[in-house]
N, C-alpha and C positions, 0 to 999 in steps of 0.2 A: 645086158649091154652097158658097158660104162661110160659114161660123160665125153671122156675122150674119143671113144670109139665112135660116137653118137655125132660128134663135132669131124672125126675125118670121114662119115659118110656123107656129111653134107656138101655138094661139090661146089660151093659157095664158098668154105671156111680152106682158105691154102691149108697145105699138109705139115706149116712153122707154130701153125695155131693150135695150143692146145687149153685145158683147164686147168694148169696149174696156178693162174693166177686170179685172184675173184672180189669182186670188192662184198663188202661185207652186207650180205642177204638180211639181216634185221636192217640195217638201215642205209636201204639201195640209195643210189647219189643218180642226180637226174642230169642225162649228158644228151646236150642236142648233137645233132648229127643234121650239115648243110652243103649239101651239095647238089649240083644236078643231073648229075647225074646218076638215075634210079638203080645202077646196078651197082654202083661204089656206096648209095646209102644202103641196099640192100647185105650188101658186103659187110659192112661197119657193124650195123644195126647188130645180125646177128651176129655175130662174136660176142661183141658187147653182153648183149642180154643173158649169151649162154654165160659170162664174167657177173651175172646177177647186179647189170647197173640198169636202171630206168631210163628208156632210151626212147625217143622224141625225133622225129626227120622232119627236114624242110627242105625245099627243092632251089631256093633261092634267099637272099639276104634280107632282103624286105618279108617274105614269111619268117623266116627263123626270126625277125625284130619282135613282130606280130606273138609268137610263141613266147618271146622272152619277156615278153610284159606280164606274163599270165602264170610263167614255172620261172622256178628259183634255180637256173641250171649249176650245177657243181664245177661243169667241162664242158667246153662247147667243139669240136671237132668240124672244121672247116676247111672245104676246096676254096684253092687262090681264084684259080680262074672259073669265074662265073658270069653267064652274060648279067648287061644289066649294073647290078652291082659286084664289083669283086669279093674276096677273102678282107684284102688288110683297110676296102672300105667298109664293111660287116663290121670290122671287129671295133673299127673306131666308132661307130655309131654305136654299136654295143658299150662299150665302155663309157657312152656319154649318158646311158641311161641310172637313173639311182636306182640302186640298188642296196639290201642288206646285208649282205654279202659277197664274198669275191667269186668269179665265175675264170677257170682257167681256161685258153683258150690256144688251142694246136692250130696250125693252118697245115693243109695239105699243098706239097707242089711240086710239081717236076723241076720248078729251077732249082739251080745248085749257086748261082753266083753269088757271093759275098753281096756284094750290092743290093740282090732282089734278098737277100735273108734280112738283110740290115733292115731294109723298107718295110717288112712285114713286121719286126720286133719294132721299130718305130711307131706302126700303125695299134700296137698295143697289146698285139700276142705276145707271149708267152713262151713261145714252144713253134719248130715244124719240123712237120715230117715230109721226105721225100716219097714218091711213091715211085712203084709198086710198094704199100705197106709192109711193113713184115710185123711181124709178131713180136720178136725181142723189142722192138725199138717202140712200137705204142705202148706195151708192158711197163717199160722204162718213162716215155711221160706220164701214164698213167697215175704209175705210182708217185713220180715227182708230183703232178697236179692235185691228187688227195693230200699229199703234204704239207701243201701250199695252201689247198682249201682250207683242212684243217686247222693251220695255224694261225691263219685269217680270220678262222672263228673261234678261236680261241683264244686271240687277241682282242677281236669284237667283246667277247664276252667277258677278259677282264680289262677292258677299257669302260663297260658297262656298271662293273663292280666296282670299280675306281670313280667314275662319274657319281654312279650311285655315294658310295662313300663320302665324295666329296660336296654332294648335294648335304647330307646330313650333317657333314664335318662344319658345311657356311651355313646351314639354318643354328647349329649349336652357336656356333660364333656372332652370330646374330643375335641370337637369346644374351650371349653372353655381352655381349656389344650394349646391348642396350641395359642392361643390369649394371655395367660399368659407367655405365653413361648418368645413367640413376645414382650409381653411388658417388660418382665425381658431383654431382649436384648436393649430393648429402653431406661428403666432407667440404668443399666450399660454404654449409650453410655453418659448420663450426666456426667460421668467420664471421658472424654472424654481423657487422658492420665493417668496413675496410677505413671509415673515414670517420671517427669520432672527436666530438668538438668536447672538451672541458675546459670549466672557467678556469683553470691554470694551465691548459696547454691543445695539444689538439695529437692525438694516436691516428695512426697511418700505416695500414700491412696490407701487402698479397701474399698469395698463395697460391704457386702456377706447379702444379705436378710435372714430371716429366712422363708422363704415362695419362692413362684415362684417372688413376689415383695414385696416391703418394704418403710417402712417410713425414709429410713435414707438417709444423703446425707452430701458426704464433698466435698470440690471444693475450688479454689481458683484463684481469677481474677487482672490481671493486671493493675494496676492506673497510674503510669508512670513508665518512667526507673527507678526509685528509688523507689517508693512505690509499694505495693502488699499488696493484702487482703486474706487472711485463713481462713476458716470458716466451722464448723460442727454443722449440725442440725439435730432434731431426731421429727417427728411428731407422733402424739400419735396415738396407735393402730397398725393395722396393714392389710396388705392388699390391695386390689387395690385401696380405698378410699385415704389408707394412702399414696400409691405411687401416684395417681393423684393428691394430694395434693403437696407431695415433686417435682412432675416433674415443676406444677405451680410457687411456691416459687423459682425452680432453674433458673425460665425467670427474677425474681427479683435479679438475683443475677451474674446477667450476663456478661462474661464476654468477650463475642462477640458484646452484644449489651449495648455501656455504657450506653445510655439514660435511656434504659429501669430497669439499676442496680440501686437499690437505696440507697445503701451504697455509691453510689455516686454523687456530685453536680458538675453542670454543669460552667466553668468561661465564664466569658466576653471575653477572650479573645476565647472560643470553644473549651476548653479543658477539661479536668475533674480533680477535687480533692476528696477526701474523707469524707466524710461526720464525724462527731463524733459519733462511734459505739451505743454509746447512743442511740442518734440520730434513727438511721437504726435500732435500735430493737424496738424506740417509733413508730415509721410508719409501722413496718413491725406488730404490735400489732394493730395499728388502721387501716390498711390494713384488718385485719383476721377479725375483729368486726364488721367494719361497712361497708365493700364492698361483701368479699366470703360467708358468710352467711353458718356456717358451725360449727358446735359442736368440730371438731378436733380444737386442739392446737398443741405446737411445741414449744420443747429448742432451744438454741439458743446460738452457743457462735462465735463471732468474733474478728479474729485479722487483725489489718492496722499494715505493718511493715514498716519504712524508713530503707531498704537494705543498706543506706549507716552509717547509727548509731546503727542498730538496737535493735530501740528505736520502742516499741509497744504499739501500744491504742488499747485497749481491752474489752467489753461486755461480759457478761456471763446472759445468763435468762433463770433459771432454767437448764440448761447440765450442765455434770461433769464436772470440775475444770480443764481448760486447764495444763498442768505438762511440765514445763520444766527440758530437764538430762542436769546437766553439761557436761562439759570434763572431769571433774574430777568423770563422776558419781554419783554425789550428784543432788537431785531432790526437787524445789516447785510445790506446786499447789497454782495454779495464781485464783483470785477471791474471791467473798466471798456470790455467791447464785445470786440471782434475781428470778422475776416470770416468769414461761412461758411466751410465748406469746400466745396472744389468750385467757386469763382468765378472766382476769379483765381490764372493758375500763379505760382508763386514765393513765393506769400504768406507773411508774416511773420507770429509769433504770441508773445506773450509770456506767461510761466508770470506766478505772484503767491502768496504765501505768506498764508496763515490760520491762526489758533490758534484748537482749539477746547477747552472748559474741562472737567471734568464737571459733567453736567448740560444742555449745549449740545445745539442738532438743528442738521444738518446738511440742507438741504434743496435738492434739484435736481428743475426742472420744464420740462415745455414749456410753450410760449405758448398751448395751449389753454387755459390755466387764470388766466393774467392779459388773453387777449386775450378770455376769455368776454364776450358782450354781455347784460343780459337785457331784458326787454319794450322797455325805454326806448331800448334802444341805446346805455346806458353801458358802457363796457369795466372789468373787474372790478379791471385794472391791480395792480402790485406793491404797494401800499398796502394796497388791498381782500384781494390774499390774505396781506399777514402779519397784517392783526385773524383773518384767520381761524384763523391758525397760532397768534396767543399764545389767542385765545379756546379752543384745545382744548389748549395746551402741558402739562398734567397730564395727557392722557393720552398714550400709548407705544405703535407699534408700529403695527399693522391696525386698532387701536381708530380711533388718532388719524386714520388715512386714511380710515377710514370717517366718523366724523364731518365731515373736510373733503370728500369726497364730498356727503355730506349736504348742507351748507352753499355748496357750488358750486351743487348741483341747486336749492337753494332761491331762489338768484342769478339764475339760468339762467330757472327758470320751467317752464312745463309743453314746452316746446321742448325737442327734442334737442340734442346739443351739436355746435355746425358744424366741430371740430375735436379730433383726436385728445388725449386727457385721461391724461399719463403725470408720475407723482413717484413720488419715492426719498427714506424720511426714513430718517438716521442719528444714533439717539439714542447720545451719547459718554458711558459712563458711567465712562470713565478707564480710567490701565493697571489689568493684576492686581493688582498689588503694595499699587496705593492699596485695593484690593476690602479686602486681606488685614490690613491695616492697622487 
């Protein structure tokens, strides 16, 4: 006897019911069935089961809630009118419960009116069917309700993959986060004082990244009692590459380790001189070309002072134009260009000589602070930052950078700034000799 046949003997199953349609026997889907009436769940029930789904009855809305606490229904198949509690109040309570899944849910009803359909799909069905049942038409939500199930869990599930992902994606970014955080403390420790006092003058730099790190760096190392070297560089790009590069360059410019500095040459006698800035930006070029092996380049401007003339040899390759304010207020910009370093091998560079008076600043920057843009998308250019240089020139030191901080950020605007923000002021207050005088 076959399936079919088996299904029109039973005088329960109408004669529109057959088995052509079956949910899938490895992994039956558990559908309650509520009504109360014992001879339409009888009805239901079996069809259903002979369709290979896992099927569940309850006689009333407050049972089937009871049942739903307990099975993970796939489809819930429900009479409107039930005493007690209805169909579209079941199903709102049903859907108030959490669940892990979607549960699709048909109502049963003899109304046909637009209005009572509306109220039931309001109440949070899904799906109704008219009755007398018929077979095409439960076949047809059937299949829509698997689809629906389905996709529901399979959304669940890469919503899961994604959360998951995204859990790992912020623990990485966390690890990362604080590693950044560590190494912004490690390049601000190449600063290693912001505010230094000498008996001819007094050195004043920050170093504000545009990121957690950055490619800028100014510093300044001691050649003898009477000489000193100043120096600001800016490597191109940004980010850790650019900061591993800058921490690299700052061991070449050292001022703990003179051998290792190569702005400086070693005497016969075991002392050290200065090399001609020239000089130290043609090595520090053929350094980048044919030893680090690396696409980044890097401006570059240095000054050698003799603190007791202060008379300056000075490089410039490619950064902005070192600017001295007088005492009087009145401002040059020292230089006239050069190339990066790192561009082109063989490059030439020529030094250039500056006298500074007492009373003079001596001031080296990067371009994040003439290329600032603010709201308007002016750039702050060489102009804009000497008003801002003589507008604070009375004061000295951290003072005075913090006020040009001030006056940047007021330029700037409520935006961060799109590029690393590094100067070095060297207020010249002449030799000893003149102090003693």
């Amino acid at each position: 006897m076959t399936m079919t046949n088996a299904m029109h003997s039973d005088p329960l199953i109408p004669s529109d019911w057959d088995d052509t349609f079956a949910a899938d026997p490895a992994t039956p889907q558990q559908v309650l069935v509520v009504d109360d009436s014992r001879m339409q769940r009888k009805l239901l029930s079996t069809g259903l089961r002979k369709w290979g789904y896992e099927v569940f009855e309850a006689e009333s809305g407050p049972e089937g809630l009871e049942l739903c606490k307990h099975h993970d229904f796939s489809i819930i198949v429900s009479d409107w009118m039930m005493p007690g509690m209805d169909g579209p109040e079941f199903c709102q309570k049903f859907r108030q419960m959490k669940r892990s899944s979607y549960g699709y849910f048909i109502l049963l009803t003899s109304k046909g009116e637009t209005r009572e359909v509306a109220e039931g799909l309001n109440s949070g069905a899904d799906d109704f069917l008219t009755k007398p049942v018929s077979f095409g038409e439960l076949k047809a939500r059937l299949k829509a309700g698997e689809r629906i199930v389905t996709m529901h869990a399979q959304l669940i599930e890469k919503n899961r993959m994604v959360n998951d992902a995204l859990e790992a994606i912020q623990k990485l970014y966390d690890s990362l986060d604080r590693d950044l955080i560590e190494a912004r403390k490690l390049q601000q420790s190449l600063v290693r004082e912001t505010d230094v006092a000498l008996d001819e003058g007094n050195i004043a730099m920050i170093l504000q990244p545009s990121g957690h790190v950055g490619g800028d760096l100014v510093g300044y190392f001691q050649i003898s009692s009477t000489h000193l070297g100043l120096f600001s560089l800016d490597v191109s790009g940004h980010g850790v590459s650019s900061a591993l590069m800058t921490a690299r360059l700052a061991g070449y410019l050292s001022g703990l380790n003179p051998k290792q500095n190569i702005a400086l040459q070693e005497t016969k006698a075991g002392g050290f001189v200065a090399r001609d800035p020239a000089d130290t930006a043609a090595r520090f070029n053929e350094i980048l070309l044919r030893e680090l092996d690396t696409e980044l380049y890097f401006t570059f401007a240095l000054a050698v002072l003799d603190l007791s003339t202060g008379k300056m040899t000075c490089v410039q390759a490619g950064h902005p134009p070192p600017i001295v304010v007088h005492s009087d207020k009145s401002a040059d910009l020292l230089g006239s260009g050069g190339l990066p370093i790192g561009l082109v091998a063989g490059a030439e560079y020529e030094s250039f000589e500056a006298q500074l008076t007492p009373g003079d600043r001596l001031v080296l920057y990067s371009d994040g602070i003439t290329e600032c843009e603010n709201a308007k998308g002016d750039m702050l250019d060489e102009p804009g930052f000497i008003e801002i240089l003589q507008a604070h020139s009375e004061h000295a030191g951290s003072e005075m950078l913090n006020d040009i901080m001030w006056d940047l950020q007021k330029f700037r605007g409520d935006a961060d700034f799109d590029d690393d923000i590094s100067a070095l002021v060297f207020h010249y207050d002449g030799p000893v000799s003149a102090h003693a005088a």
